[in-house]
C-alpha angles and dihedrals in degrees: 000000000000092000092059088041092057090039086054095041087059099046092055099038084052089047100057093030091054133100114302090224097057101038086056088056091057091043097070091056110118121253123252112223095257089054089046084048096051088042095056092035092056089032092117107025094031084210126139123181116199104210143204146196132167091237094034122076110225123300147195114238120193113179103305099336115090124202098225139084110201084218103055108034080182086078095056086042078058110049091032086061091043084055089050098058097047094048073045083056096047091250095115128052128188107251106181123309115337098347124103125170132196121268119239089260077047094064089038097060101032094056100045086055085048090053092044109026083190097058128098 
């Protein structure tokens, strides 16, 4: 878990602290499904949680919904890797431990897609 954690830490920390320029051109991809789900999901806490168990491969937490299924580890791979790209994106910054918030470009964005599903 903690190597996951740091690794995620320094994507994210990368991500806010790059060029203005380039993060503005990520910024206009499109979202997947999974990224527009996280972001609706976060849309008014802004807090992810990134979980382990032993038995239970990573997962994303946001509030009381998890982004996993025990019995498809195929479902935590997706959303992880939603939450990667949007910590790719520099929605996403590294809080304290587990814990990562979205950036004020983050909110923005996350609930504009919340107001219009179909947005961005």
């Amino acid at each position: 878990m903690v190597d996951i954690v740091a690794s995620l830490i320094s994507l994210c920390t990368l991500a806010v602290s790059g060029g203005a320029k380039a993060l503005k051109e990520i910024q206009k991809r499109t979202f997947s499904e999974p990224e527009r789900e996280l972001m609706i999901t976060a849309a008014q806490s802004g807090e992810f949680y990134i979980m382990s168990v032993e038995e239970i491969p990573n997962w994303v937490r946001i509030g009381g919904k998890d982004f996993y299924d025990i019995h498809a580890p195929a479902i935590s791979a997706k959303y992880l890797s939603a939450f990667k790209s949007l910590c790719e994106r520099g929605y996403i910054e590294h809080v304290n431990g587990i814990l990562f918030r979205l950036t004020s470009t983050g909110f923005e964005k996350a609930r504009q897609v919340a107001k219009y599903p179909n947005a961005g």
